[in-house]
C-alpha positions in Angstrom: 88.9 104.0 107.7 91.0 106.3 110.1 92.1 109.7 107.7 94.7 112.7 108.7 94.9 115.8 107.3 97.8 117.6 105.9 98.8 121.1 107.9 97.0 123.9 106.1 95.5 121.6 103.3 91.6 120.8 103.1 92.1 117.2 101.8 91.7 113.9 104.2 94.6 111.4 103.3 94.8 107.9 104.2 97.7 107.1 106.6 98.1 103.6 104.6 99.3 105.3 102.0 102.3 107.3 103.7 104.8 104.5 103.0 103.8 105.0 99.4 104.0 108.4 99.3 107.8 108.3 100.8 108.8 105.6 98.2 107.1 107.9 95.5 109.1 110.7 96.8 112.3 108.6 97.2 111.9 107.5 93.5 111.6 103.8 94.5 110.0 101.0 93.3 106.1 100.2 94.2 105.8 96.6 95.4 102.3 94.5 94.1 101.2 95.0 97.4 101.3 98.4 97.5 99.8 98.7 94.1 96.4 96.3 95.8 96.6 99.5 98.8 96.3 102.0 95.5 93.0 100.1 94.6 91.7 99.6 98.3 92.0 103.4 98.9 89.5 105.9 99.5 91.6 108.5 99.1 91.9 108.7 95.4 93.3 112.1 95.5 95.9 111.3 96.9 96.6 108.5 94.5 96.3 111.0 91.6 98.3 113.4 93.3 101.2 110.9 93.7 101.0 110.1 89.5 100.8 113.6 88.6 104.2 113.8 90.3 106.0 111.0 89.1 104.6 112.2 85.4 105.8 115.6 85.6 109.1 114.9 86.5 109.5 112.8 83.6 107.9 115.2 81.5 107.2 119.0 83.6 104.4 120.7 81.8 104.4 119.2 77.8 101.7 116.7 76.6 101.9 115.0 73.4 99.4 114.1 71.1 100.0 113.0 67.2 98.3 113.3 63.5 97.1 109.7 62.6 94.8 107.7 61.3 93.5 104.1 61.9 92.6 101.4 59.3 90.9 98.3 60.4 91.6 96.3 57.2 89.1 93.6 58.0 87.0 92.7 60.8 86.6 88.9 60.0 88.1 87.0 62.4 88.7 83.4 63.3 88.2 84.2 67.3 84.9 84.7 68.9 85.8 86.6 72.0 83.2 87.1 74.3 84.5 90.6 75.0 84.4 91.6 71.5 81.9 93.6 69.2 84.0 94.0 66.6 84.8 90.4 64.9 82.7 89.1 62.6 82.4 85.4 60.2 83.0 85.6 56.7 79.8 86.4 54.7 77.7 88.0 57.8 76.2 91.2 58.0 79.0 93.9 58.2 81.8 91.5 57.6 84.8 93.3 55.3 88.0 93.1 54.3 90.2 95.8 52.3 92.1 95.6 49.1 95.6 96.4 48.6 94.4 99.5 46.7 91.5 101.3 49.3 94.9 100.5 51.9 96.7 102.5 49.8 94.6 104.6 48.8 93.6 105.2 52.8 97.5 106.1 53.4 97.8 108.4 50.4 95.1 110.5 52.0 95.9 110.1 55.4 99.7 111.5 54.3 98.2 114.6 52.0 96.3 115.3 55.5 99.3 116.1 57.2 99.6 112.8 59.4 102.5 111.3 60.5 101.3 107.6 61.4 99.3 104.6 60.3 97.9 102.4 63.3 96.7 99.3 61.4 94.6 96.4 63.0 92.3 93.9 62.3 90.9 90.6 63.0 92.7 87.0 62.7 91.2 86.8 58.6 91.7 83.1 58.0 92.0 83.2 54.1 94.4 86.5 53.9 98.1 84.9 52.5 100.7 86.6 54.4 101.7 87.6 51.0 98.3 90.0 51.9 100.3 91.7 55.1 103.6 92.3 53.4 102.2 93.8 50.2 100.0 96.2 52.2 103.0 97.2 54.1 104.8 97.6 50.5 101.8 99.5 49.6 102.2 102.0 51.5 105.5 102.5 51.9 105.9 103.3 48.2 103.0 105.7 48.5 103.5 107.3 51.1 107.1 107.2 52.7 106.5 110.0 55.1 103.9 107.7 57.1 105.2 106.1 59.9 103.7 101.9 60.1 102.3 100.9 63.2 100.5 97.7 62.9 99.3 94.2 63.7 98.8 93.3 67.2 100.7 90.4 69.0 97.4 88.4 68.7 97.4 89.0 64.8 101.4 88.4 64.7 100.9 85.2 66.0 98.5 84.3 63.7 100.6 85.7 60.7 103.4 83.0 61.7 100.8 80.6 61.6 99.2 81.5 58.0 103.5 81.8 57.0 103.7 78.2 58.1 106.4 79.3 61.2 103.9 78.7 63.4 106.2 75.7 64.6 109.2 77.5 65.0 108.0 79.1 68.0 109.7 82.1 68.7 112.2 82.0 65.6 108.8 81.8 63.3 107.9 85.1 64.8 111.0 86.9 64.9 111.4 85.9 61.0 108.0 87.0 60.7 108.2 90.3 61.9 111.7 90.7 60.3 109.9 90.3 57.3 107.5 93.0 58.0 110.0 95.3 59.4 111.7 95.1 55.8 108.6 95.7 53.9 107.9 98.4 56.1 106.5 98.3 59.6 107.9 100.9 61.9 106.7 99.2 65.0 104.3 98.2 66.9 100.8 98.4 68.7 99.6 97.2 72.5 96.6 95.4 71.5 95.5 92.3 72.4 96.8 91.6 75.6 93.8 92.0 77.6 94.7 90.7 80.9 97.2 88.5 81.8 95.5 86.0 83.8 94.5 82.6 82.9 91.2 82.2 84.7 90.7 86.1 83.0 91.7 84.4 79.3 89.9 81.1 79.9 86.7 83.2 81.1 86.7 86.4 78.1 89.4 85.5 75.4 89.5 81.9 75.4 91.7 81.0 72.0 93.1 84.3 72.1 97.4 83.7 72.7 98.2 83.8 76.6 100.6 86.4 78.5 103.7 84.4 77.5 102.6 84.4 73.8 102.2 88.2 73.7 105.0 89.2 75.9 107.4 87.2 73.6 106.2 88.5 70.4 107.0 92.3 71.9 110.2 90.5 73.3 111.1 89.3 69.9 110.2 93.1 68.6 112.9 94.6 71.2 115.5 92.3 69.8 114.8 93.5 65.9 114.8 97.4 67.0 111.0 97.9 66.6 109.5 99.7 69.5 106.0 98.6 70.8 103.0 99.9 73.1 101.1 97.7 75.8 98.1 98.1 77.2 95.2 96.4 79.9 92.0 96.1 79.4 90.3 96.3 82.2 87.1 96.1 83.9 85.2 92.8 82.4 85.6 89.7 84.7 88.8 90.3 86.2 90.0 91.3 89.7 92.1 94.9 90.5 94.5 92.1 91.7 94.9 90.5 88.2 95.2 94.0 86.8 98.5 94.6 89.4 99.8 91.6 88.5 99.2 92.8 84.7 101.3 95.5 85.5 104.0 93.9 87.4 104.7 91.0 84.2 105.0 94.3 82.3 107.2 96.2 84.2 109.5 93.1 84.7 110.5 92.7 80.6 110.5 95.9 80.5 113.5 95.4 83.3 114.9 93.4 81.1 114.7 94.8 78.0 116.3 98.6 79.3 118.9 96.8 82.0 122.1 97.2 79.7 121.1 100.2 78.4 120.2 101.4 81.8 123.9 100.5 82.7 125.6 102.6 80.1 123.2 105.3 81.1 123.6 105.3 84.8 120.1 105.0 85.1 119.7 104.1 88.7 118.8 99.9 88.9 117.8 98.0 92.4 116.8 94.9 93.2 112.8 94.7 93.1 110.0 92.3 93.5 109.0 89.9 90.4 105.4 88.7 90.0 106.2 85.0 90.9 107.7 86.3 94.5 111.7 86.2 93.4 113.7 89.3 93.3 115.6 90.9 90.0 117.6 93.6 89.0 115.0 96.9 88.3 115.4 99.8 86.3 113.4 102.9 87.8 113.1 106.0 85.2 110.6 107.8 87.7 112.8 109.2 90.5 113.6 112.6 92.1 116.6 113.2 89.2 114.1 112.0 86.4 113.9 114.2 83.1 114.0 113.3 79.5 117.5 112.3 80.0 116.5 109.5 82.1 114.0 108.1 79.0 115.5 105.8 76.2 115.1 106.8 72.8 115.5 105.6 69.5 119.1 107.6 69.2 120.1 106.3 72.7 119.2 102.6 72.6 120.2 99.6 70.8 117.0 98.1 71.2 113.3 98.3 71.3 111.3 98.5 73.9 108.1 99.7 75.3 106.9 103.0 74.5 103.8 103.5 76.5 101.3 102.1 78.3 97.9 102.3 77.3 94.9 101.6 80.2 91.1 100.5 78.0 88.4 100.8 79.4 86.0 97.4 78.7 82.9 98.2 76.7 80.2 96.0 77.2 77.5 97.1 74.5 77.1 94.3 71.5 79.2 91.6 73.3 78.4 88.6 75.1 79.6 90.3 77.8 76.8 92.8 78.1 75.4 92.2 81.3 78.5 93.8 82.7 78.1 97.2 83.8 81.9 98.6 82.8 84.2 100.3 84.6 83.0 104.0 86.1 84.9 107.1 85.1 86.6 107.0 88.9 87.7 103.5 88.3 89.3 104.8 84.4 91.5 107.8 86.3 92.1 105.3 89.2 93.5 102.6 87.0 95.8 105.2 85.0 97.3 107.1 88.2 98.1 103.5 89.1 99.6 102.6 85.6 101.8 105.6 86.5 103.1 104.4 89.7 103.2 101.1 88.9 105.1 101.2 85.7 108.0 102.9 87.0 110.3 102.1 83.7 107.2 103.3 81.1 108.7 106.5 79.7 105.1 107.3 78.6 101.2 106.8 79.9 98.3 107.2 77.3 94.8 108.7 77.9 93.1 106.9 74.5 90.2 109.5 73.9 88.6 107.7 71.8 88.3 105.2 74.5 88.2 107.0 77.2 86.6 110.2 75.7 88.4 113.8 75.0 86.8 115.3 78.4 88.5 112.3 80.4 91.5 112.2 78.6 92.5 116.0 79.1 91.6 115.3 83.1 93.8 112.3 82.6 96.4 114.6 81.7 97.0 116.3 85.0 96.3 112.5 87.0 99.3 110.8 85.5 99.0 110.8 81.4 101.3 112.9 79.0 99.7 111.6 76.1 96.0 112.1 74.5 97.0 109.9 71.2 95.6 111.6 67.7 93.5 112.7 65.1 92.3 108.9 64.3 89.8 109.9 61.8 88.7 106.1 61.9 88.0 103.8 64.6 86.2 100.3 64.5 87.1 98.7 67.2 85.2 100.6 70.4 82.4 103.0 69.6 82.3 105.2 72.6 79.4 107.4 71.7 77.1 105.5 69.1 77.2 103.2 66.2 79.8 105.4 64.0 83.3 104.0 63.2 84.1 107.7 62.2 85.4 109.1 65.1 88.0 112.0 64.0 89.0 115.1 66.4 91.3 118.2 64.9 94.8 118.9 66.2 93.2 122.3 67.3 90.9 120.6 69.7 93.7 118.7 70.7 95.8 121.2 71.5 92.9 123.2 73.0 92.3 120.7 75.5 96.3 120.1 76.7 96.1 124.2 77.4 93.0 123.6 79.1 94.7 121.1 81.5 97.8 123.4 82.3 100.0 121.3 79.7 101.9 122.6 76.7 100.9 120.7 73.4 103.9 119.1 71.7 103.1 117.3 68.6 104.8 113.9 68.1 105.6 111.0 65.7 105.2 107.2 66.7 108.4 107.2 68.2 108.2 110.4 70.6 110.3 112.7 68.6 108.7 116.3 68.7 107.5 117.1 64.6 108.0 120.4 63.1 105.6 122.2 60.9 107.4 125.4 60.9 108.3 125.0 57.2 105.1 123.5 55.8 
């Protein structure tokens, strides 16, 4: 591959990204192609160069992390995912399932801790009533009001509809369904579960897990009912970087829709862009040269959900059928984020999980395209990045320690972005 270098500057750039690099500059929209020329690159610097920028003009030198903690309240589940360590059957070694009262007792702690959020997952239980999910939500709202909900993933929603019998109502069963939990208590919700969106990917690693237009509806239906939600992509099983751009692109283009009228009352610049399926559509771009925290939607601002952040995983082989696979390497992890940057031009936010992609990566993340670092967690079941333990808990000290490290200024926030103040506790 042919490389220039820039006048008094040591690093070797590849000429097929200058087009990139002008759009970058000019704030417009990435097309899928230029997202494939991201992934064929050499020259990664360049690529995290080009997200550093877009992220700092959304959010100059601040980096946010929160105080949470996680509850998986069960890990039976009804799937077998190939990709999955976590599930287990009913009755096998290290199946469980909480009570109302350890959930409650969980969030009573978690609030006399200081946190400010719940993130609550678990498997597709097929003998929890939903009378279970709205109780636990009742739960802890009563005892703990301060906490914000975050909980149940567009997989589990699904299957709540199901277990409500609304499961034939389509998209009205989960709307009512997650109207439901929105009155008991959730706040909004999570990104899990939507893998990749690819059939071949599903049919391969997730096969009975709910396709991309399942999960994109469920966060569609959470939009229209106010509740704000995450995504993310995991990446680096059996899929191609081209499914992962594709990924990307189906994200970006409900996010399009979900932000255009606000957008309009904003004067948020929109264009016409590229769609997935090769049509063209109206495009809202929050990442160009004028972009600032007036360009983001917020809760105050806009009259509807809509996705927070995007969250790249990084697939874990160990204990899965999936085992053979070697993973993704830690070039691959910042590649993939840098491009989640760039790519998801109307994503106010881009997370670096720690706890998935470890605190050492996560605070290099931060000056490659990320703004976030999540939380505290205390407990995670899900992905065990450094042994068998499902306690994996950091202190907001470390946290913050690591943002400085990076050049960043730590700002501590709720679920919903909004900067917290301790100055009177």
């Amino acid at each position: 591959m042919t490389v220039a270098t820039l006048p008094n500057s040591p690093v070797r750039t590849d000429p097929a990204l200058a087009g990139i690099t002008d759009r970058v500059e000019r704030g417009q929209r990435l097309s899928a192609a230029d997202g494939r020329t991201l992934y064929a690159t050499a020259d990664i610097h360049t690529v995290c160069r080009l997200a550093d920028r877009v992220r700092r003009r959304l959010h100059a030198d601040v980096a946010y992390y929160n105080v949470n903690r996680h509850i998986n309240y069960s890990n039976v589940c009804a799937l077998s995912c190939t990709f999955c360590a976590f599930h287990r059957k009913k009755g096998a070694d290290g199946a469980y399932e909480m009570s109302i009262d350890e959930v409650r007792a969980e969030a009573v702690a978690a609030e006399a801790a200081g946190a400010t959020e719940l993130h609550i997952v678990g498997g597709l239980h097929p003998w929890l009533p939903f009378d279970y999910y709205l109780d636990m939500m009742r739960a802890i709202r009563t005892a703990a009001p301060s906490l914000h909900i975050k909980a149940f993933t567009a997989v589990e929603l699904v299957h709540l509809a199901r277990i409500a019998k609304r499961g034939r109502d389509g998209y009205e069963g989960i709307k009512s369904v997650l109207r439901d939990l929105r009155d008991a208590g959730l706040g909004s919700l999570p990104g899990g579960g939507a893998e990749v969106f690819d059939d071949r990917v599903h049919d391969t690693a997730f096969k009975g897990k709910i396709r991309a237009g399942q999960w994109l509806d469920v966060h569609r239906a959470a939009h229209e009912l106010g509740i704000n939600s995450n995504a993310t992509m995991l990446y680096g099983h059996v899929e191609e970087r081209a499914d992962r751009i594709q990924h990307l692109m189906m994200l970006r283009e409900q996010q399009d829709r979900t932000l255009a009228a606000w957008a309009h009352d904003t004067g948020v610049p929109v264009c016409d862009a590229e769609r997935h399926d090769g049509t063209t559509g109206p495009a809202v771009v929050l990442t160009g040269p004028g972009a600032g925290p007036a360009w983001l939607p917020t809760p105050q601002t806009c009259n509807t959900g809509y996705f927070q952040t995007i969250i790249p995983l990084p697939f874990f082989p160990n204990d899965s059928a999936l085992e053979h696979l070697p993973g993704p390497t830690g070039l691959e992890n910042l590649r993939t984020l840098a491009i989640a940057r760039l790519m998801l031009d109307n994503f106010p936010h881009v997370k670096a999980f720690w706890i998935m992609q470890s605190l050492e990566m996560a605070q290099f993340m931060l000056q490659n395209g990320a703004d976030d670092i999540d939380g505290t967690v205390v407990w995670y079941d899900i992905t065990k990045l450094d042994g068998p333990t499902t306690h994996q808990e950091t202190t907001v000290f470390d946290l913050q320690r690591v943002i400085r490290e990076a050049g960043f200024v730590p700002v501590e926030r709720d679920t919903l972005y909004r900067p917290v103040d301790r100055s009177g506790t």
